[in-house]
C-alpha positions in Angstrom: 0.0 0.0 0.0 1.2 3.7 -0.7 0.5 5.1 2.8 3.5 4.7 4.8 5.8 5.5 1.7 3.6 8.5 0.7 3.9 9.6 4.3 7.5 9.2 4.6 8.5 11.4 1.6 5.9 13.7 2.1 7.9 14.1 5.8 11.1 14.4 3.9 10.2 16.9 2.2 8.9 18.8 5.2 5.4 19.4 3.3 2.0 19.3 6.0 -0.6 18.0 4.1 -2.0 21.0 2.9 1.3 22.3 1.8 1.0 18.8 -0.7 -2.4 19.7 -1.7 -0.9 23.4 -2.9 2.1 21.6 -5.0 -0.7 19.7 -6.6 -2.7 22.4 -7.2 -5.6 21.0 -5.5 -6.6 18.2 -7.6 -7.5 16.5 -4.3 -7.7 18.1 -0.7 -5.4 17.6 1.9 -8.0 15.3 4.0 -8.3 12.9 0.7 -4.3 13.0 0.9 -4.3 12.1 4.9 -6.7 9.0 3.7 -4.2 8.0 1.1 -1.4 7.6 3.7 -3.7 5.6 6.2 -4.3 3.2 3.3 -8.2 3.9 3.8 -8.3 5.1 -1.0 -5.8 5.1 -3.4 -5.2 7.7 -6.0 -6.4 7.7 -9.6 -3.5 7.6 -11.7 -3.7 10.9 -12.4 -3.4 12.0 -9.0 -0.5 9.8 -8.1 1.9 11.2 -11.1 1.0 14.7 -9.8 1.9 13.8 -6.1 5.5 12.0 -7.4 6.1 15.3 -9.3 5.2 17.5 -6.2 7.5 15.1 -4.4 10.0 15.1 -6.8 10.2 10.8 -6.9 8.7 8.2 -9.5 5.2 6.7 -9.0 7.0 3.5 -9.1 8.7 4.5 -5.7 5.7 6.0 -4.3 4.0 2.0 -5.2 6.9 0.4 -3.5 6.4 -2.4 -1.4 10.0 -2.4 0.1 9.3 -2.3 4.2 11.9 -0.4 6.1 11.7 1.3 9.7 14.1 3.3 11.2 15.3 2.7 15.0 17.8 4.2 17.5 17.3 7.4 16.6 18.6 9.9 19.4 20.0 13.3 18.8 21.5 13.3 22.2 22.8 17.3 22.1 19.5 18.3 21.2 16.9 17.6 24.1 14.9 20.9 22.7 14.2 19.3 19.5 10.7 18.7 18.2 9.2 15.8 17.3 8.1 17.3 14.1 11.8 17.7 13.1 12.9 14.9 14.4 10.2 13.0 12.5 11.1 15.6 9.6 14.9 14.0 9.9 13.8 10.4 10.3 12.2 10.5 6.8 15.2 12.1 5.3 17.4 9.3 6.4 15.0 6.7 5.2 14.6 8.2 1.8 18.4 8.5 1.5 19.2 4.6 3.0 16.2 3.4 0.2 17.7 5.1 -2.9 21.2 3.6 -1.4 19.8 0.0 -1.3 18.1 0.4 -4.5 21.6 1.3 -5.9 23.1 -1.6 -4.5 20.6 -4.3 -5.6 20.9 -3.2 -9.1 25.0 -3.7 -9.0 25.0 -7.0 -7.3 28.1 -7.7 -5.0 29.1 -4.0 -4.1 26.9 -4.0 -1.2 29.1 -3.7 2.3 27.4 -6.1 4.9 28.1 -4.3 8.6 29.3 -6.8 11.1 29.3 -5.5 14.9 32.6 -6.7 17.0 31.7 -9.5 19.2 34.7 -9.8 21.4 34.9 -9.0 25.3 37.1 -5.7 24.5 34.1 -4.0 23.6 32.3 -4.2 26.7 32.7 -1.6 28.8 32.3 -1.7 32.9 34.5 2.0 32.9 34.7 4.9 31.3 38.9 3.7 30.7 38.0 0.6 29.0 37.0 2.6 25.6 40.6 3.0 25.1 41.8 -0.6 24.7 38.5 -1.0 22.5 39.3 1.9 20.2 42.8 -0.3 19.9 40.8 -3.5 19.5 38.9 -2.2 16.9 41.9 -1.0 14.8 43.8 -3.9 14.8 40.5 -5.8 14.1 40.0 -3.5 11.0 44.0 -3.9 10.1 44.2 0.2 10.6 47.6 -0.3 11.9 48.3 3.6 14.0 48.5 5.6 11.3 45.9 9.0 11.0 42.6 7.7 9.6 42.4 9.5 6.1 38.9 9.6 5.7 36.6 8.7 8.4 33.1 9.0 5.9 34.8 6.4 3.7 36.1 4.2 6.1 32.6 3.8 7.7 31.1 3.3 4.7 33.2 0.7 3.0 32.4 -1.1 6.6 28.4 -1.4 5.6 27.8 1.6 7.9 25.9 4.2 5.7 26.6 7.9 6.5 24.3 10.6 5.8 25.3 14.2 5.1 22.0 16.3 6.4 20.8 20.0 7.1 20.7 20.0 10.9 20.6 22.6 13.5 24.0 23.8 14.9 23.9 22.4 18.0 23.0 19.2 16.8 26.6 17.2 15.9 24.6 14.0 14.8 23.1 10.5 15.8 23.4 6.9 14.8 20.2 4.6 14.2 19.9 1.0 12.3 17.8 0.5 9.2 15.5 -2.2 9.8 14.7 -4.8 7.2 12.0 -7.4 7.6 14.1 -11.0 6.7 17.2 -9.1 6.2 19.9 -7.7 8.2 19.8 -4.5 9.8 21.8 -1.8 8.4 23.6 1.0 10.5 23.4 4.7 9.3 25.8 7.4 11.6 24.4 11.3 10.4 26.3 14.2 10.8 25.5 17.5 10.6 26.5 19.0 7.0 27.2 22.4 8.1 30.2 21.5 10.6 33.9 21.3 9.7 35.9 18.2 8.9 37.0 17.6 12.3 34.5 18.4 14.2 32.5 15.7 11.6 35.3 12.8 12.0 35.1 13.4 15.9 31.3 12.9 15.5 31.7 10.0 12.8 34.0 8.2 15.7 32.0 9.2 18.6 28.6 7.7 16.8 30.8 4.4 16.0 31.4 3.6 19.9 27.4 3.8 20.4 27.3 1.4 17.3 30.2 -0.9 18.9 30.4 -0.3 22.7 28.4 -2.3 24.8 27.9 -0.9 28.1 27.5 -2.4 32.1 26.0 -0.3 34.5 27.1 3.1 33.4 25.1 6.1 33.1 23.7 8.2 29.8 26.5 10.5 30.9 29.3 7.8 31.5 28.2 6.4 28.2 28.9 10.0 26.4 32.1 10.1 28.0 33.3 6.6 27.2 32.2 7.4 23.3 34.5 10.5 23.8 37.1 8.6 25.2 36.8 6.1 22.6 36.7 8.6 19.7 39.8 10.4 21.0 42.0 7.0 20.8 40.4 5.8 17.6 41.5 8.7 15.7 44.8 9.7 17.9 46.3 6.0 18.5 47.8 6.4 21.8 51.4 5.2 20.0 51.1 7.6 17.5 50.8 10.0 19.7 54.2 8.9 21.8 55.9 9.1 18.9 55.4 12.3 17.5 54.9 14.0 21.0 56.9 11.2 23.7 55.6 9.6 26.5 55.8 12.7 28.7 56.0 16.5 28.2 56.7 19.3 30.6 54.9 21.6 28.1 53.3 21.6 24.4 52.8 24.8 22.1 50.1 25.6 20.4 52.1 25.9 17.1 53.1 22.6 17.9 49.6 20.9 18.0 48.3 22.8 15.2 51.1 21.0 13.1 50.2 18.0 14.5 46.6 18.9 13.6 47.5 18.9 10.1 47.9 14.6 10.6 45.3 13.5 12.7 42.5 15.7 11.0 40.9 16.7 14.6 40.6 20.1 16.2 43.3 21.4 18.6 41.3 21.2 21.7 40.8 17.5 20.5 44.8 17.2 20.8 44.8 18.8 24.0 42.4 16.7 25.7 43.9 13.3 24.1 47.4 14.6 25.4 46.0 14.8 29.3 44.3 11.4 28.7 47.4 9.7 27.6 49.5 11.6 30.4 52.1 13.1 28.3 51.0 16.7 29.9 50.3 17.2 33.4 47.0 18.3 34.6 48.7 22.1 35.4 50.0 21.8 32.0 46.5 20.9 30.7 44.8 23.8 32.4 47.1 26.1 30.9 46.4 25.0 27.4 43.1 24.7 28.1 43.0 28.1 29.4 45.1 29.5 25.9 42.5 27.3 23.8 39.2 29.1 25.9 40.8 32.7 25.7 41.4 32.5 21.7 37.7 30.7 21.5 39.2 27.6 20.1 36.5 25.4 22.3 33.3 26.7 20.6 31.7 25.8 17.1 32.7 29.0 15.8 36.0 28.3 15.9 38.5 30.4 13.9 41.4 28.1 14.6 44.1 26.9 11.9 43.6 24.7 9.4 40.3 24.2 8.9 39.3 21.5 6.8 36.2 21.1 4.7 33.5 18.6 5.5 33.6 15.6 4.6 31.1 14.6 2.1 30.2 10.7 1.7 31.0 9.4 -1.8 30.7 6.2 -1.9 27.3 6.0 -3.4 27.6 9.0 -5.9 30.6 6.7 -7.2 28.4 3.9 -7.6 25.9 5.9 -9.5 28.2 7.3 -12.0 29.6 3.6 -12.4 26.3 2.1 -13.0 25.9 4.7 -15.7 29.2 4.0 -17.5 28.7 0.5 -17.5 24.8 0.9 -18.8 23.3 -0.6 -15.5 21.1 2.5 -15.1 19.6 5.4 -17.5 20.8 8.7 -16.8 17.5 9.9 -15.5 16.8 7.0 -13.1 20.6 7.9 -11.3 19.7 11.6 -10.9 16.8 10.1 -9.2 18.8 7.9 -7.1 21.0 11.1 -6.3 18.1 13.7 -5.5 19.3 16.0 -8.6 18.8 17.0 -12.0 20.1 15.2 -15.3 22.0 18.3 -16.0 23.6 18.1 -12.5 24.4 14.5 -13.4 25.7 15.8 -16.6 27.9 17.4 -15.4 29.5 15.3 -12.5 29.4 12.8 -15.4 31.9 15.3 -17.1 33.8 17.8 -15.5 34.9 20.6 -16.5 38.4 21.8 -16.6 39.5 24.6 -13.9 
């Protein structure tokens, strides 16, 4: 039946009903729309093109019997947030997971199946034992200690899907699992597309403890600090960080730690805060930086620190659509669908131009 697909989008879109029954001119009201997504009528044919236009999908997609249900949903810095956006956000992610599996199925064998670390090292009793998981999970993963490049791709080629969305500034991101009836569960991390790339790879890392932590009797807070804690050591191995810095330092510059910003792709209060956790600065020595960092406003989202870098943007399934064109799989129109854009947009990420 249309009604939960029909609802979803129409979410997605952040349309109310009646802002639906304007895109379609009217042709039916917005009660006769709130009856099609209950499943109590369906739409003439005429009707349903003119809502897949308004919604900007295909009636085939709207007609869709594909069943998924998103779970684990908590934007945990934003306790003020409505559940009209929230529910607004919950269809977004849907949407974008669908198109991503529909991509998939039609290029068999390029799918990435997630599989969640089984092994004692990832349950946690302590805020501490994040740090030997972080390490566990590297070596599981063959990461070795060096900087992690990309943390978008890295997810992603692990079967976690990451989604790129418009979200409030406060809001740094969530993690939730893609339910599939018979099939396996998919996990999704978002982050917020409006932040810089660190703050987005700490966010990536911290949503990936909640996805492979478990926890024993520790509170919501301990929880946040242990995905902190685990973040901080899967993106600053602790003997990467004793080799470029030692194991103990009476002080640290600034200059020094923005250079070493430049490798590990995180913010310098990031640096700072891994350096007290690993002990290689006293906790006088930490104040004092911390106290350099809060005077030149290096600890708030607006930032102004050096060496910014730009978000990171998830690839991998772009990629996959312009393969699937080159090799004939897909029509041109149907992968701008997949993608959310227009054929000339695809057009031209088909064929760059020259700078």
């Amino acid at each position: 039946m249309i009604g939960n697909r029909l609802k979803r989008t129409r979410d997605s879109r952040g349309f109310s009903l009646r802002d639906l029954e304007a895109a379609i001119q009217s042709q039916v009201s917005a009660q006769a729309i709130g009856k099609y997504e209950r499943n109590e009528m369906m739409p003439s044919s005429t009707v349903l093109l003119a809502l897949a236009k308004a919604l900007n999908v295909t009636p085939e997609y709207l007609l869709s019997e594909r069943e998924i249900e998103l779970s684990g949903v908590d934007f945990r810095k934003a306790p003020q947030a409505g559940t009209k956006d929230e529910r607004a956000v919950e269809a977004v992610v849907l949407d974008r997971v669908e198109r991503y599996l529909e991509l998939e199925e039609l290029m068999p064998g390029v799918d990435k199946a997630w599989s969640a670390p089984a092994n004692a090292a990832f349950q946690i009793h302590r805020i501490e034992d994040a740090e030997q998981a972080a390490e566990s999970l590297r070596k599981l993963w063959a990461l070795g200690i060096e900087p992690i490049p990309l943390m978008a791709e890295l997810l992603e080629d692990r079967g976690i899907k990451v989604i790129s969305l418009d979200l409030p500034e406060n809001v740094s991101g969530s993690k939730a699992v893609v339910e599939q009836p018979r099939q396996r569960d998919i996990p999704v991390i978002v982050v917020n597309e409006h932040h810089n790339g660190e703050r987005q790879r700490f966010t990536l890392a911290h949503e990936l403890a909640h996805l492979v932590l478990r926890f024993t009797d520790l509170s919501d807070v301990e929880q946040e600090k242990a995905a902190d804690r685990f973040a901080g050591a899967f993106l600053m191995a602790k003997e990467m960080m004793h080799r470029l810095l030692g194991e103990h330092r009476k002080s640290i510059s600034l200059g020094e730690l923005a250079e070493l910003k430049k490798l590990f792709k995180v913010s310098i209060a990031a640096l700072v805060v891994r350096c007290s956790q690993l002990g290689v600065i006293s906790k006088t020595a930490y104040g004092k930086l911390w106290a350099q960092i809060k005077a030149l406003g290096w600890n708030s989202p607006a930032s102004t620190e050096p060496y910014r870098f730009p978000p990171e943007v998830p690839q991998r399934m772009e990629r996959m659509c312009l393969r699937a064109v080159a090799e004939g799989s897909i029509s041109e129109s149907r992968a701008a669908e997949l993608l959310n854009i227009s054929v000339r947009e695809l057009d031209r990420r088909l064929m760059p131009q020259a700078v």
